[in-house]
KETILO-345596 format. One record per residue: residue number from 1; x, y, z of N, C-alpha, C, O, CB in turn. Coordinates in steps of 0.001 Angstrom, whole numbers. Glycine has a CB too. Layout:
<nodes>
NODE num      nX      nY      nZ     caX     caY     caZ      cX      cY      cZ      oX      oY      oZ     cbX     cbY     cbZ
NODE NUM       X       Y       Z       X       Y       Z       X       Y       Z       X       Y       Z       X       Y       Z
...
</nodes>
This chain:
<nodes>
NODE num      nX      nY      nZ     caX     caY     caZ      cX      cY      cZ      oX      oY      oZ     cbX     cbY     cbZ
NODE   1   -8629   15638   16199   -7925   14514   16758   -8388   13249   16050   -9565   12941   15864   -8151   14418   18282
NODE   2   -7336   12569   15684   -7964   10826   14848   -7576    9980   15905   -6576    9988   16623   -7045   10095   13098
NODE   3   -8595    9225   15857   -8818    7820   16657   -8240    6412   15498   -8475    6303   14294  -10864    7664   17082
NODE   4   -7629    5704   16187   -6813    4744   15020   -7913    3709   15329   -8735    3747   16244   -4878    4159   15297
NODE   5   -7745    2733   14328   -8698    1231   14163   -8267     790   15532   -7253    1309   15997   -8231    -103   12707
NODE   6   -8730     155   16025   -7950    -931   17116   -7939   -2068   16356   -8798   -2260   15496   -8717   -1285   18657
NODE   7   -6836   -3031   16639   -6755   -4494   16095   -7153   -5524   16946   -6718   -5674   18087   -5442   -4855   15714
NODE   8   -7876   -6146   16466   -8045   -7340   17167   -6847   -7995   17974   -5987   -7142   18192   -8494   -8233   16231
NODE   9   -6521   -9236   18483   -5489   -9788   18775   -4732  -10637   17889   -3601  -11102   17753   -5742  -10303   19687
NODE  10   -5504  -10629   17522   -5268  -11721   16501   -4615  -10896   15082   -4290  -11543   14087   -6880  -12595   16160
NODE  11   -4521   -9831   15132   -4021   -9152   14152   -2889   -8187   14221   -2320   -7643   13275   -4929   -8620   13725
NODE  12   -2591   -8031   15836   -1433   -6990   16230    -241   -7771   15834     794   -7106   15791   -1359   -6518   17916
NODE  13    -150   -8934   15558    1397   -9219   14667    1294   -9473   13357    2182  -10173   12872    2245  -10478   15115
NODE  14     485   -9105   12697     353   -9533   11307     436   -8804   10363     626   -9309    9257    -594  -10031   11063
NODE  15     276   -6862   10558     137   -5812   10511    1900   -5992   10032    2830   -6269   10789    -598   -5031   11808
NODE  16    1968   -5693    8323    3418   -5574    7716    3420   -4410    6831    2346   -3812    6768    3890   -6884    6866
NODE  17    4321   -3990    6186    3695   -2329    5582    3224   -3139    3862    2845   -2352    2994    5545    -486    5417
NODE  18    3251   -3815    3703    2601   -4399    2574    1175   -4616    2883     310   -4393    2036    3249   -5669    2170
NODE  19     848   -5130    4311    -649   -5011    4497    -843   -3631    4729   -1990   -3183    4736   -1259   -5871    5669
NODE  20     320   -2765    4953    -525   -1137    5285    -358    -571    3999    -944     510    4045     234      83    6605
NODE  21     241    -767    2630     141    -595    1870   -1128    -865    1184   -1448      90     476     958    -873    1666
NODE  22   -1988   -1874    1153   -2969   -2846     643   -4473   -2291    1588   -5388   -3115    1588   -2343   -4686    1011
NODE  23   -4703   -1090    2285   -5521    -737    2609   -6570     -70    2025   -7665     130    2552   -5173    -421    3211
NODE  24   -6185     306     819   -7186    1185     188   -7174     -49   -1512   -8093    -732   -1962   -6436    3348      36
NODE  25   -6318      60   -1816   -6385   -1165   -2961   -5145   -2269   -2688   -4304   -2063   -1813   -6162    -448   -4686
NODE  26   -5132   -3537   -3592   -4206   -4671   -3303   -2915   -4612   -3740   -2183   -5570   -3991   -4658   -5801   -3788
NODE  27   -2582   -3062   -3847    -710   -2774   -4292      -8   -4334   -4576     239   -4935   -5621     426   -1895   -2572
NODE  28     188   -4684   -3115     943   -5566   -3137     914   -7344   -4625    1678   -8110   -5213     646   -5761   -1548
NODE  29    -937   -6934   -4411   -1180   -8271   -5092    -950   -7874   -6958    -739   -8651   -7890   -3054   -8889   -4593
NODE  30   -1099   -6371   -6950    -956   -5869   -8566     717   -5916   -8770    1238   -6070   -9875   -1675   -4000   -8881
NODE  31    1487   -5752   -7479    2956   -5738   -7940    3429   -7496   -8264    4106   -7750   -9260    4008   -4929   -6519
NODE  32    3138   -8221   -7637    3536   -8973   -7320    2899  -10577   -8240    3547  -11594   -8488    3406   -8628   -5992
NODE  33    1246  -10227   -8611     657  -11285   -9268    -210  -10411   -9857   -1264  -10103   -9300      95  -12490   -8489
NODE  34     205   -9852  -11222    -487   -9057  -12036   -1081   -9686  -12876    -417  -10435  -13592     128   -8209  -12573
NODE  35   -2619   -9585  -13077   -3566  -10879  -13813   -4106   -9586  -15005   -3682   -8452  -15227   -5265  -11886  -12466
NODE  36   -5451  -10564  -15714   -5907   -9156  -16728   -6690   -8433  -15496   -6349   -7250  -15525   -7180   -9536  -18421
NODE  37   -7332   -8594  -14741   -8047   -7536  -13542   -7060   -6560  -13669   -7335   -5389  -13935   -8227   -8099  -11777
NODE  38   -6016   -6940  -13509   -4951   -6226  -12843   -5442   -4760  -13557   -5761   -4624  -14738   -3213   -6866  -13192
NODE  39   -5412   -3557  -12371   -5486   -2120  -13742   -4298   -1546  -14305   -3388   -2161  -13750   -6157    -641  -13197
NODE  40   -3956    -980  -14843   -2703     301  -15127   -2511    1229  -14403   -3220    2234  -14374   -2791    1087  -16215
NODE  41   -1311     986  -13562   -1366    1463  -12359     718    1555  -12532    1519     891  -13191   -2412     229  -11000
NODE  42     871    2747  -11540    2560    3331  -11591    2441    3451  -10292    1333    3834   -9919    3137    4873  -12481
NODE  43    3392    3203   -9311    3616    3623   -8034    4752    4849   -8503    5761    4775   -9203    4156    2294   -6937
NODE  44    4115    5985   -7795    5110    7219   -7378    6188    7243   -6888    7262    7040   -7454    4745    7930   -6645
NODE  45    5944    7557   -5512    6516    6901   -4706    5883    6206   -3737    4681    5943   -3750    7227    7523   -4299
NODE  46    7011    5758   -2509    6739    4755   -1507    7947    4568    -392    9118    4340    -698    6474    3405   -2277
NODE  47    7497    4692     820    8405    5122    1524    8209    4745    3133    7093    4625    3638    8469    6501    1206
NODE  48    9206    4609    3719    9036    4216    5119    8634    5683    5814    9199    6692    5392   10514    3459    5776
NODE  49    7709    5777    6821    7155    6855    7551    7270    6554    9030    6443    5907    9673    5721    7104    7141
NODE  50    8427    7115    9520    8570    6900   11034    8750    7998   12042    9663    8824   12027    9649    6111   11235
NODE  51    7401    7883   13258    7098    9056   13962    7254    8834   15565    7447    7633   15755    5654    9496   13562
NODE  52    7245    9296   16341    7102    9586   17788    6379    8004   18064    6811    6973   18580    6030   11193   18206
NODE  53    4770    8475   17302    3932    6909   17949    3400    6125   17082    2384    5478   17338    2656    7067   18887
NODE  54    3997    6079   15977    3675    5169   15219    5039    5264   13853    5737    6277   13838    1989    5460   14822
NODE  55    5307    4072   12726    5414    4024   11553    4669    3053   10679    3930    2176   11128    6518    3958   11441
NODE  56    4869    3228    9610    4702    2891    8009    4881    3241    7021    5905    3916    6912    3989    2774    7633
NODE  57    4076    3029    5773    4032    4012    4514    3540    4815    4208    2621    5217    4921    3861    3784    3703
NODE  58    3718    5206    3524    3669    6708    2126    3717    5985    1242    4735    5314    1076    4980    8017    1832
NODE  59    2424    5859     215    2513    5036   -1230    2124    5809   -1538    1429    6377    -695    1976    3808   -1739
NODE  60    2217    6482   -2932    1370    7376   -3970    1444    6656   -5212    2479    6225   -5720    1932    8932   -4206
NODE  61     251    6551   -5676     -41    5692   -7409    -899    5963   -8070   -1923    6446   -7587    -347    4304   -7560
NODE  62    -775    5769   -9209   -2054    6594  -10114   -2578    4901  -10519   -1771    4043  -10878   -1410    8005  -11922
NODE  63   -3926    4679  -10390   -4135    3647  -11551   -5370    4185  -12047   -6029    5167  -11705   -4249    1997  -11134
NODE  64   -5531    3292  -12954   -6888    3139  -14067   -8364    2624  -13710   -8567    1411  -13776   -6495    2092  -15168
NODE  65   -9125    3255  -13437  -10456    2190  -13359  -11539    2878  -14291  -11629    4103  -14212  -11173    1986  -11605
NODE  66  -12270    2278  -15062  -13103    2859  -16035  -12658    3996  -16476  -13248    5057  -16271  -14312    3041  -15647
NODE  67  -11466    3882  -17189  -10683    4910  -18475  -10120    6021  -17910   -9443    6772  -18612  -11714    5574  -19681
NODE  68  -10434    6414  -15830  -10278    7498  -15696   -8997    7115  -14530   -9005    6233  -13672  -11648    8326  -15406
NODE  69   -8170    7889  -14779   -6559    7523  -14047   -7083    8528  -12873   -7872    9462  -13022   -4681    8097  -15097
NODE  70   -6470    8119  -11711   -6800    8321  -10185   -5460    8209   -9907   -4615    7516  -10473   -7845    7252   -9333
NODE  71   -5312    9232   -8638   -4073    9113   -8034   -4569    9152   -6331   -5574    9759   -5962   -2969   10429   -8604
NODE  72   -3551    8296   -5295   -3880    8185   -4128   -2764    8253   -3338   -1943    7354   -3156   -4572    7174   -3952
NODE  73   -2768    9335   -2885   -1699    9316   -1766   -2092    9209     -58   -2659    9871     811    -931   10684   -1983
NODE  74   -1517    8160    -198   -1797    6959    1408    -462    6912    2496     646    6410    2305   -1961    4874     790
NODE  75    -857    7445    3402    -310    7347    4555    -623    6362    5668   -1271    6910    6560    -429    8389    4940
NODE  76    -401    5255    5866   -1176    4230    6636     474    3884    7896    1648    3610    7647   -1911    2524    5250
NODE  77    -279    4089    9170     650    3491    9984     552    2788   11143    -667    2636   11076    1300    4205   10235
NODE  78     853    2233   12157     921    1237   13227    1367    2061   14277    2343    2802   14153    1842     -11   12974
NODE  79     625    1956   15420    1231    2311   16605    2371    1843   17122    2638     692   16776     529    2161   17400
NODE  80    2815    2151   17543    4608    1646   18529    4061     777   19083    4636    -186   18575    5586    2724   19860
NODE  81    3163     258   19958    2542    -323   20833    1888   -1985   19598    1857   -3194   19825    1278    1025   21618
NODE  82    1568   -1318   18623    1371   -2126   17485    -327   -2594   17679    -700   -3717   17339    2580   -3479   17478
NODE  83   -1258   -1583   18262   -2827   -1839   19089   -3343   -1006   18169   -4505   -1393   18046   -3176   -1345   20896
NODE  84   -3151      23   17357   -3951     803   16398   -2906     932   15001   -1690     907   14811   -4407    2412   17143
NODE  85   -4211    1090   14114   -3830    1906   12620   -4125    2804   12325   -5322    2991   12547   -4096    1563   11591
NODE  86   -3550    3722   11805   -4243    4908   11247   -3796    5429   10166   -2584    5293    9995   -4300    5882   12034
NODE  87   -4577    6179    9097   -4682    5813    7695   -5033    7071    7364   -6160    7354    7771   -5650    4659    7229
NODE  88   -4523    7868    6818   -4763    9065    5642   -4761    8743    4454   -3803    8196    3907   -3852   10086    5573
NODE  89   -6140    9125    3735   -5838    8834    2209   -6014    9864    1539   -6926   10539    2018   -6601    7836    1552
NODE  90   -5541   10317     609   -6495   11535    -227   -6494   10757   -1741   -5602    9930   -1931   -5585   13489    -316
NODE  91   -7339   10975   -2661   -8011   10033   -3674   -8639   11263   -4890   -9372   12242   -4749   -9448    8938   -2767
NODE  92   -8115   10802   -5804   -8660   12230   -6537   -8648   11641   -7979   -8579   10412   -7966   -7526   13822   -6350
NODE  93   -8701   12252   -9332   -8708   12080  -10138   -7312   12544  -10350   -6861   13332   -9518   -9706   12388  -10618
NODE  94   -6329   12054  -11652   -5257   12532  -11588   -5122   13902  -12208   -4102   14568  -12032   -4497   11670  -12035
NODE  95   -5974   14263  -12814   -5941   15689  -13313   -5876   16534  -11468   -4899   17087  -10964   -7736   16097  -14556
NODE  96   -7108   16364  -10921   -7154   17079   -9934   -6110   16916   -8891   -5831   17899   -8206   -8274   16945   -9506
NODE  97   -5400   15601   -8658   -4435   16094   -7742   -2731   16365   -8531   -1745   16094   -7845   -4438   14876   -6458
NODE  98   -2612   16710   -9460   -1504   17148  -10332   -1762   18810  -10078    -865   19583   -9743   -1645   16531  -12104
NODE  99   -2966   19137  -10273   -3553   20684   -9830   -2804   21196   -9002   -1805   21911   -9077   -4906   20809   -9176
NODE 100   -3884   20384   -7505   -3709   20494   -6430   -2484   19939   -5563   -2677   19710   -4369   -4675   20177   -6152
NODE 101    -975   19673   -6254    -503   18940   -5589     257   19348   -4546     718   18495   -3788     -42   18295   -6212
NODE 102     421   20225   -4412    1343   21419   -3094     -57   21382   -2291     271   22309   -1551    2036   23624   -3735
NODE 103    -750   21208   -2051   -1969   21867    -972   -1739   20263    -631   -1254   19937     452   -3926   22723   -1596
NODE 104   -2109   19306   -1599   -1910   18127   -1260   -1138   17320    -174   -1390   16555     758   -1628   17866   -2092
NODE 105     427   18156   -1064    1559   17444     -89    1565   17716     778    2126   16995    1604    2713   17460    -187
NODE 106     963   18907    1173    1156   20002    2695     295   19293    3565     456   19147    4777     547   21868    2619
NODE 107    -768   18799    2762   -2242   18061    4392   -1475   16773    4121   -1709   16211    5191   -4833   17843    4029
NODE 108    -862   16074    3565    -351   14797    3614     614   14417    4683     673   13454    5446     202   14567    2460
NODE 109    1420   15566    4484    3246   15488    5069    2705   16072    6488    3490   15964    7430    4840   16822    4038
NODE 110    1460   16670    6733    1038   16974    8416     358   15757    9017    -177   15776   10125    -134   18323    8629
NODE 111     396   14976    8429    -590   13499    9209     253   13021   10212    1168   12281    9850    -958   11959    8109
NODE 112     114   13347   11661     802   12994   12438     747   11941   13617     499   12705   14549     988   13861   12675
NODE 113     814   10778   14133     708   10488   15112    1530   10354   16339    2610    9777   16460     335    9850   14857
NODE 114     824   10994   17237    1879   11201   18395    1997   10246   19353    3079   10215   19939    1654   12344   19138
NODE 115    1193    9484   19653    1515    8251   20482     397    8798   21798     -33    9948   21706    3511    8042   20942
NODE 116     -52    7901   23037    -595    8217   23841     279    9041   24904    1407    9050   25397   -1185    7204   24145
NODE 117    -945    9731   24950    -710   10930   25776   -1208   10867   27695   -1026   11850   28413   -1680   12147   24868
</nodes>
């Protein structure tokens, strides 16, 4: 069973899928204001994810950090209620999840939240 973040108050309206995108790295800030920091980076895909007790995204991207390309497929979403987040990531090297990518998609595409019970 996963327990989601709780949000402060101050944060249950601020929560946009660009900030649930931007949980594991700054997607938004590499799409949008790409500097030399910026790495080499492809978004896969990206996608709206809507469930029983929560939605958001599905981003998958490979980028670059010290010569070695990484791929991350992120599931990050908001409760209906809009009081928790909860966040699947899996993070790999891109050799290893090109391997592994059916075992991958299978624990990815099961990340479920059901809402309170």
């Amino acid at each position: 069973m996963a327990t989601g973040l709780r949000l402060f108050p101050d944060e249950v309206n601020s929560v946009s899928y660009n900030s649930l995108r931007d949980v594991v790295e700054p997607i938004t800030d590499w799409v949008s204001n790409p500097s030399d920091s910026t790495p080499v980076f492809d978004i896969i895909d990206d996608y709206e994810v809507v469930q029983k007790g929560a939605r958001g995204v599905r981003t998958i991207y490979n980028f670059t950090h010290n010569e070695i390309s990484q791929t991350v497929d992120q599931t990050a979403l908001v409760s209906t209620d809009r009081q928790k987040i909860y966040v699947f990531v899996v993070r790999c090297t891109t050799t290893c999840y090109n391997k592994y990518i059916k075992v991958i998609s299978r624990v990815a595409d099961s990340f479920t939240v059901r809402g309170v019970r």
